[in-house]
C-alpha positions in Angstrom: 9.7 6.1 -16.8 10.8 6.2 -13.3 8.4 9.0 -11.6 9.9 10.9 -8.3 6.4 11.7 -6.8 4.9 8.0 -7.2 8.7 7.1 -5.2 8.0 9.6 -2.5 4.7 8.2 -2.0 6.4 4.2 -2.2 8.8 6.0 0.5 5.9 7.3 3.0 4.3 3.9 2.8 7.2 1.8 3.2 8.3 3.5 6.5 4.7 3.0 8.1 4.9 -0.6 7.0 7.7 -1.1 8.6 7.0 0.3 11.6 3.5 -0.4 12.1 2.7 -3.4 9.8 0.2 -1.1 8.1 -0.2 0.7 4.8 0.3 -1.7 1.9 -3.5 -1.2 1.0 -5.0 1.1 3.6 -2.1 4.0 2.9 -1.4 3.7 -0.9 -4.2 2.7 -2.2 -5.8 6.1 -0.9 -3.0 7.7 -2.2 -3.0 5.8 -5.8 -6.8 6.8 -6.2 -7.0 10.0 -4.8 -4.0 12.1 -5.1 -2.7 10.1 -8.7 -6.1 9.8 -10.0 -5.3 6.4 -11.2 -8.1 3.7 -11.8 -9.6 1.5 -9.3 -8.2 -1.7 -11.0 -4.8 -0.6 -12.0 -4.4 0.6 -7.9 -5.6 -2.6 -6.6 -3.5 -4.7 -9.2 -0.2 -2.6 -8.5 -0.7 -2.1 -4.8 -0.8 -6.1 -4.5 2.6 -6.6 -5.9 3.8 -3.2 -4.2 2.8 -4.7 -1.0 4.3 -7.9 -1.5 7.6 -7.1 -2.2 8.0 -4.2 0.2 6.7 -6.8 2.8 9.5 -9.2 1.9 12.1 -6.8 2.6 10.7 -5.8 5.7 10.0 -9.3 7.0 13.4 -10.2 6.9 14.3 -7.8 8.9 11.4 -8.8 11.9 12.6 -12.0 11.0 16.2 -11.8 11.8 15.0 -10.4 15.3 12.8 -13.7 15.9 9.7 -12.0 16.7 7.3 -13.8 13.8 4.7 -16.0 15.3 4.7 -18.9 12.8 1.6 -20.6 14.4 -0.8 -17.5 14.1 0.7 -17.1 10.5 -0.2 -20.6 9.2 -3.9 -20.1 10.9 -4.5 -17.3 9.1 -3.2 -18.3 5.6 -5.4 -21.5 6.1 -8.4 -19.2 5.7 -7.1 -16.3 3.7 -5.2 -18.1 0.7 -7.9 -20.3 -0.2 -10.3 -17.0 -0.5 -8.1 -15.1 -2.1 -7.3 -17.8 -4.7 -11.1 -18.4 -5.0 -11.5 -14.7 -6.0 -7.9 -14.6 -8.4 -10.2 -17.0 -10.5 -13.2 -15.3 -10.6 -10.6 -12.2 -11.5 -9.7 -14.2 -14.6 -12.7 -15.6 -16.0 -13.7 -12.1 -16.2 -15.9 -12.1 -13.0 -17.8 -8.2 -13.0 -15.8 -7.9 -9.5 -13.6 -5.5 -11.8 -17.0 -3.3 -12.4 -14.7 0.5 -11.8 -18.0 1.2 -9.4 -18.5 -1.7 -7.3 -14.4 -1.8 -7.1 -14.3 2.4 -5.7 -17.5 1.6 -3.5 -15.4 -1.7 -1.9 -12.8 0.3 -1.4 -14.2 3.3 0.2 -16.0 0.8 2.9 -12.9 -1.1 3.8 -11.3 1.7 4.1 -13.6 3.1 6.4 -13.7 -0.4 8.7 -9.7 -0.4 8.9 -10.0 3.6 10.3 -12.7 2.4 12.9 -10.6 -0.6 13.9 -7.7 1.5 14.1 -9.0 3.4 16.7 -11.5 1.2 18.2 -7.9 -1.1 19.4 -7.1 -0.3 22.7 -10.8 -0.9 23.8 -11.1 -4.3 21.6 -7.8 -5.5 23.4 -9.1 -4.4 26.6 -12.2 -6.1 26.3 -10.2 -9.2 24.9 -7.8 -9.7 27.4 -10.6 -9.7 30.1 -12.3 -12.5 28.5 -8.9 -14.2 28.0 -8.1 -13.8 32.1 -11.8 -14.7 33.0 -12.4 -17.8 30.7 -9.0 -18.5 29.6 -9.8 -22.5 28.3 -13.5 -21.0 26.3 -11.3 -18.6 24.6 -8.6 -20.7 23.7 -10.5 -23.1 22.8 -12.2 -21.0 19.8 -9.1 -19.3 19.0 -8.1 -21.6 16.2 -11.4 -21.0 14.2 -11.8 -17.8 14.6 -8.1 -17.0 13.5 -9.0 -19.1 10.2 -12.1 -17.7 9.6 -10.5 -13.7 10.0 -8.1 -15.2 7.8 -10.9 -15.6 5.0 -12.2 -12.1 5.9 -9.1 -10.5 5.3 -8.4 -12.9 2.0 -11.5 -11.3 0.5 -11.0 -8.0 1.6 -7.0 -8.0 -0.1 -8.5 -9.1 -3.1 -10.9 -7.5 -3.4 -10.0 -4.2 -2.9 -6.0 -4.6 -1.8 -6.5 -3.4 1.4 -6.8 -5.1 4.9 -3.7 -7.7 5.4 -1.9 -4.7 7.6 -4.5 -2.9 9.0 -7.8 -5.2 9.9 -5.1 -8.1 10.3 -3.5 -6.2 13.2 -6.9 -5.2 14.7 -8.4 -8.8 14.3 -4.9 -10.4 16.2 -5.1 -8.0 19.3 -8.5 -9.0 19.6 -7.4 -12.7 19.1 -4.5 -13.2 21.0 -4.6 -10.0 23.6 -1.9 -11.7 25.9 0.5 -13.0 23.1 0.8 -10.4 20.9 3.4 -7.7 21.8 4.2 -4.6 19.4 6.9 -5.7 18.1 5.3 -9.6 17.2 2.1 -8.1 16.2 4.2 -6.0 13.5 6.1 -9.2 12.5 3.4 -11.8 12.4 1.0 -8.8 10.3 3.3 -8.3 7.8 4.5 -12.1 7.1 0.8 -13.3 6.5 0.5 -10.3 4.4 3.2 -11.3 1.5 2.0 -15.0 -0.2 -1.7 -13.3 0.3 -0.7 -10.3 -1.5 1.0 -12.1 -4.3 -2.1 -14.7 -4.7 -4.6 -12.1 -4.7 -2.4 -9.9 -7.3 -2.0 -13.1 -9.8 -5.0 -12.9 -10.8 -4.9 -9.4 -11.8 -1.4 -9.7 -13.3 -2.9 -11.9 -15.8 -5.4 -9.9 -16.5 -2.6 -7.0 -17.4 -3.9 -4.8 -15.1 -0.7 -3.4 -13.2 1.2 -0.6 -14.3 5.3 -1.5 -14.0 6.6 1.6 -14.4 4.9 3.1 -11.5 5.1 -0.1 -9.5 9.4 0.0 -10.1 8.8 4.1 -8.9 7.2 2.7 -5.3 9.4 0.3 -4.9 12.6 2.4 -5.5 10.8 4.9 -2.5 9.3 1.5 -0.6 12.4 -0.6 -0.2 15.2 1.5 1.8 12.2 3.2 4.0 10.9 -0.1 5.0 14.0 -1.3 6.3 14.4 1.4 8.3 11.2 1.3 9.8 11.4 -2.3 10.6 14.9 -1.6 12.3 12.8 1.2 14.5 9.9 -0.9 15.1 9.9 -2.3 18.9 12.2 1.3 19.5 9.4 3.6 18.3 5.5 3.8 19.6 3.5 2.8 16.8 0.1 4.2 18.3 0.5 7.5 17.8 1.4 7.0 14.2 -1.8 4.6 14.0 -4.2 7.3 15.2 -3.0 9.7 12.8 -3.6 6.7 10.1 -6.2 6.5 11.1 -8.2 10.2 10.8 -6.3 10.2 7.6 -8.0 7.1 6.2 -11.2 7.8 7.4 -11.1 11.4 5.5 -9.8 9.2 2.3 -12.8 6.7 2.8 -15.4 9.4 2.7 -13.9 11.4 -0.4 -13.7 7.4 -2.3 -17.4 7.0 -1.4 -18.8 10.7 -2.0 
């Protein structure tokens, strides 16, 4: 049955995602384990697909507005999609990632790392752009790599534990591109790689009949207006104050998942 407190909670995350390009995995998964009590592997399994779809929707709407950088997007799906796909395997041979310990503990870390990056951004992009002004043709030069391999990063890190593609992702491309990406592309680009990863990582665990419909139809039915309305305020809206808060928020969540 169709649950109003799992579609207020598909309604909260849905209007960050929009706006920020953050809180497929980093917002609800929190809120799945912690405040629903549900199970590690039924969060990360429904999360995926949550993600995915709510990220469709929005990314037609940043898409509409031209601000997706295509280039960055294939870069990072070059490195992320293969690890992802390499782990939806392991997922279906029955690999022990889907020990309920191991998964909680994964979680709780990443979590952690996307609250640190979170706030550690201004001073990453600051340090990147200088490096960008002052050996402009170095950093270019290793930008492709390093966008593939943060690409792999984040393709574990999804699978794993369903959280990272918003979060991390933004972090890793201010760092990576300091002069190219504005707000409003950042948001764009984010949330575009974010939807084939989400739905390769969460194949595996649809397989495996790990996520729960009923309460993924009840975030969706919260997820989908809300994230069209934060994508149609994103560029209009600062997005940093909303990302600080995130961000103490998650870090609180990441201790209670590890303690």
């Amino acid at each position: 049955m169709i649950a109003g407190e799992y579609t207020l909670a598909g309604a909260l995350t849905g209007f960050v995602i929009g706006l920020t390009g953050v809180g497929g995995g980093a917002l609800m998964t929190p809120i799945l384990l912690l405040i629903f009590g549900v199970s590690p592997t039924t969060a990360i399994a429904t999360d995926l697909w949550f993600a995915a779809v709510t990220k469709i929707v929005g990314a037609r709407v940043h898409h509409a507005n031209g601000q997706v950088d295509w280039q960055v997007v294939r870069r990072l799906w070059l490195g992320s999609l293969p690890m992802a796909l390499l782990i939806v395997v392991l997922v279906s041979l029955g690999a022990q990632v889907t020990r309920v310990g191991f998964l909680s503990r994964a979680i709780g870390v990443v979590i952690l790392v996307t609250a640190v990056g979170l706030l550690a951004a201004p001073k990453l992009l600051a340090s990147a752009r200088g490096r960008r002004i002052g050996q402009p043709e170095r950093f270019k030069a290793v930008q492709p790599a390093l966008t593939v391999t943060s690409g792999a990063i984040l393709g574990l890190c999804v699978a794993l534990t369903s959280v990272g593609a918003g979060a991390l992702g933004s972090v890793m491309l201010l760092y990576l591109y300091p002069l190219r990406m504005t707000p409003h592309r950042l948001v764009a680009t984010d949330i575009v790689h974010a939807i084939p990863l989400a739905v390769v990582a969460g194949t595996g665990y649809l397989f495996a009949g790990m996520v729960d419909w009923w309460m993924l139809a009840s975030l969706l039915i919260g997820s989908i207006p809300a994230v069209v309305v934060g994508s149609t305020l994103a560029g209009k809206v600062a997005g940093r104050g909303i990302q600080v808060a995130l961000a103490t928020v998650l870090m609180a969540a990441g201790v209670k998942v590890l303690v």
